[in-house]
N, C-alpha and C positions, 0 to 999 in steps of 0.2 A: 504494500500500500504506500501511495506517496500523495505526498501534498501536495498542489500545484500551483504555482504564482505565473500569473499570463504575463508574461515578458515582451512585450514588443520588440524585435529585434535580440533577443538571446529564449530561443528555445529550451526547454528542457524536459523532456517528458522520460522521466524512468520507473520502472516498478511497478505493481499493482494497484498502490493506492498512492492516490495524486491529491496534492492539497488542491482546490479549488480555485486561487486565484489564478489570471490567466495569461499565457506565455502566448503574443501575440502571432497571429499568421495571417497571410492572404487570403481572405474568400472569393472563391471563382464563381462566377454561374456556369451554368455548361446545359446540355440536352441532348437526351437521347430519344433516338426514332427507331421505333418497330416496326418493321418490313409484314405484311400482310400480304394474302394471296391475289388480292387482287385491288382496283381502286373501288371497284362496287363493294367490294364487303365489306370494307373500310369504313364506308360511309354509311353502311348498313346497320354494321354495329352502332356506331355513333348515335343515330337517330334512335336505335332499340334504347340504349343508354337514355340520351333527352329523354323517352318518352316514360318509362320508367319512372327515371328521376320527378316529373310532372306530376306522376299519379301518385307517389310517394308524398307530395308535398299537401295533398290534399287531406289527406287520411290524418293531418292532426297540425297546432299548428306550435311553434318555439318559439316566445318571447325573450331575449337576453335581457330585456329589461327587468322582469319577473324574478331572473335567475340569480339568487344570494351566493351563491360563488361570483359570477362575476360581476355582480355589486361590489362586493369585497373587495376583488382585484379592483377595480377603478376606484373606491375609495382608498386601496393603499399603496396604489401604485405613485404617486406623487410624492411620495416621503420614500421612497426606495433611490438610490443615488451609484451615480459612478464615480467608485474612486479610482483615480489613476498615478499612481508612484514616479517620476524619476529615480531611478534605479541606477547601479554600477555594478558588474556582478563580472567577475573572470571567465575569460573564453579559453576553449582548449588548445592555445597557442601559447597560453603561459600569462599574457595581457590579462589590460578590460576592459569592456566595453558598458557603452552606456545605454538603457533602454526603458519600455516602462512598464512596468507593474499593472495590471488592469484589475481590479476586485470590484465589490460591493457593499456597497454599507447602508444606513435606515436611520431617520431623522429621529429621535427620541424625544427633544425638545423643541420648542418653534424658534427660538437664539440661535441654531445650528449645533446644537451638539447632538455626534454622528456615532452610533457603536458599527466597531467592523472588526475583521481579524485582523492581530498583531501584524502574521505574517506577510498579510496585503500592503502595508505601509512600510514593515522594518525596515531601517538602514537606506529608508526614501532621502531624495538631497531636496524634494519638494514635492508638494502633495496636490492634486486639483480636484475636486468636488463637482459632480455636475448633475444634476437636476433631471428630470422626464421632460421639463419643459425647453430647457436650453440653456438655462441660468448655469453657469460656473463661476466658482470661488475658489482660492487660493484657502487650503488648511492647513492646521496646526495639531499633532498630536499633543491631548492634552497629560491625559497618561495612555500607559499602555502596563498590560500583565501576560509577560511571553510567556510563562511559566503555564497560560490557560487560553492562551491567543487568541489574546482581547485588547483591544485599544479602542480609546476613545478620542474624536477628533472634535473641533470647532474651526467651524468657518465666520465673518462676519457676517451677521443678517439676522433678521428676525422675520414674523409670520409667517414662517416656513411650516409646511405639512407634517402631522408628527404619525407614527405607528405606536400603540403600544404594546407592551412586555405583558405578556399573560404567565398562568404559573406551571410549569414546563414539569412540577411533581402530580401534575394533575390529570397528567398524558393518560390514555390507553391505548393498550395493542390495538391496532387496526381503526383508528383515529384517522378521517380524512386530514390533510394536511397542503398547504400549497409552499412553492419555495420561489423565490421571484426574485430573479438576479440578473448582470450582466455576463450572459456567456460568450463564450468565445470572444469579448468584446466587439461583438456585432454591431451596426449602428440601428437604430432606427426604434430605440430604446428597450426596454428590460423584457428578456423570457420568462413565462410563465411555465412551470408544470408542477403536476399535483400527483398525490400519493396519497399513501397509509404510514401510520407510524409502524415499523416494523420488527421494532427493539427497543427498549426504553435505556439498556444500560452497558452498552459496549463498551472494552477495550479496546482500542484500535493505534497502532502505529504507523504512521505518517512520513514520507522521506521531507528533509526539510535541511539543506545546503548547511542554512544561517541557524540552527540550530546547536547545542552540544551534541558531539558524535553524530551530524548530520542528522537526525530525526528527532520526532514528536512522539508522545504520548499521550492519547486523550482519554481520560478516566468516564464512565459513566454518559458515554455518547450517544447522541438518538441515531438509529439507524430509520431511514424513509427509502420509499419507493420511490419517490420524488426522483427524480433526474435533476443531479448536482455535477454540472460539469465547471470545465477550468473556468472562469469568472465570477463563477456565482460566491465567491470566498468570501463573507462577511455578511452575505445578505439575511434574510428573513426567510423565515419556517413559519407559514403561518397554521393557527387553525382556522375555523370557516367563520370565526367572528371578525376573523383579523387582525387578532392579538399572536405577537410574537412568542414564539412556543421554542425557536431555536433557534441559532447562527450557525448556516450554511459552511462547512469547513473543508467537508473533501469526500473524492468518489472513489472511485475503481476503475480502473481499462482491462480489468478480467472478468468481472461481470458486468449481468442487468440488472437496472431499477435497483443498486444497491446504492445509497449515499450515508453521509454523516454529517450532523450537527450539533454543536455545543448546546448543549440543554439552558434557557434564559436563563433560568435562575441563578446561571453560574455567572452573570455580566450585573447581578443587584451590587456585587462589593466593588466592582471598578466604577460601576457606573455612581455609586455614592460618593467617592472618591473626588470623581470626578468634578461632581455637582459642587464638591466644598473647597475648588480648586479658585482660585481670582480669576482665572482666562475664562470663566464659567460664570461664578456669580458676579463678579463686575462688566458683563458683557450687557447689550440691550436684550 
């Protein structure tokens, strides 16, 4: 298992379990065409398809407006944010190179203060913060607790969208859940996928460079079915009221629908910390 920080311009993808933040790459579009036997059939099928699909829409009818999942995602998708690292990390030439860090993080407070993982921000030369809507800010870690890979940042601003922390000892197995983060740092703002909670109390070991002895240790970790890939590293576990249940930490590239997240209740002591910090309470 390893942990994974999306790196723009320094890749690194090894082991089984990947920490979550994301090691930047190119996205292509591309398309592929399937050859049929003939152009009549082709068109044949097509039309059976439309007509199909037609009679299908009749037989009942799907309001997303109605729909309390994605009420939720659009009431919490506005306090979900892109963090993005300045970074310097050694290439296998012996050098090093400079590049940036891609994670996720979630408004807590309407002043700007941000919970996200440690390992998203660590050993940053400069932090950027940016919004669903388009707004970016220059931030500041206020603290951070590597030891639980948690950090907490502030930007300047107020009335900013907040999410809140629900109580993560509250979980059950098989708990709808959603995780809503930057992956792959895609543009075109935050993925959504949902799950079940599918462990409430895993060990799990994490590859992690910046770490002692190169890796993480996470005590009492939630395991989701959720799809937690490389970007999603700090973001939000929600459940279906929209209360944060976990921080998004890291996957697998040996299995499916396997992810992990730091259980909230383990960010109440940084995040108090936090709050009685000057960069915090003297801010607007």
């Amino acid at each position: 298992m390893t942990r994974r920080r999306m790196t723009i311009g320094a890749v690194a993808m090894t082991g089984a379990l990947f920490l979550a933040a994301c090691t930047g790459y190119e996205a292509r579009s591309g398309s592929a065409t399937t050859a049929s036997g003939s152009g009549s059939t082709s068109t044949q099928q097509a039309t059976s398809t439309s007509s199909t699909s037609a009679t299908t829409t009749t037989t009942g009818t799907y309001n997303p407006n109605t729909d309390p999942l994605v009420q939720m995602v659009r009431r919490v998708e506005p306090a979900v944010v892109n963090v993005t690292s300045t970074v310097v990390e050694n290439n296998p030439f012996g050098g090093q190179q400079s590049g940036q860090a891609v994670g996720t993080g979630f408004i807590v407070e309407s002043n700007g203060v941000i919970l996200t993982n440690d390992h998203v921000v660590e050993d940053a030369s400069s932090i950027r913060v940016t919004l669903p809507d388009g707004r970016a800010f220059p931030a500041t870690v206020v603290t951070a607790d590597s030891p639980h890979d948690l950090a907490v940042l502030k930007v300047n601003a107020s009335g900013l969208p907040i999410v809140s922390l629900g109580n993560s000892s509250a979980l059950q197995l098989g708990q709808p859940v959603v995780a809503i983060g930057y992956a792959l740092a895609l543009p075109g703002g935050p993925t959504v996928t949902s799950g079940i909670i599918s462990s409430l109390a895993r060990t799990i070991t994490a590859q992690d460079e910046n770490a002692p002895g190169g890796q993480r240790t996470y005590e009492s970790a939630l395991q989701t079915s959720a799809a937690i890939n490389p970007g999603n590293s700090g973001g939000p576990l929600l459940d279906l009221n929209g209360n944060v249940v976990g921080i998004d930490t890291a996957g697998t590239s040996s299995a499916q629908n396997i992810g992990f997240a730091i259980a909230a209740n383990a960010a109440e002591s940084i995040l108090a910390k936090a709050m009685g910090s000057p960069a915090v309470s003297l801010s607007a």
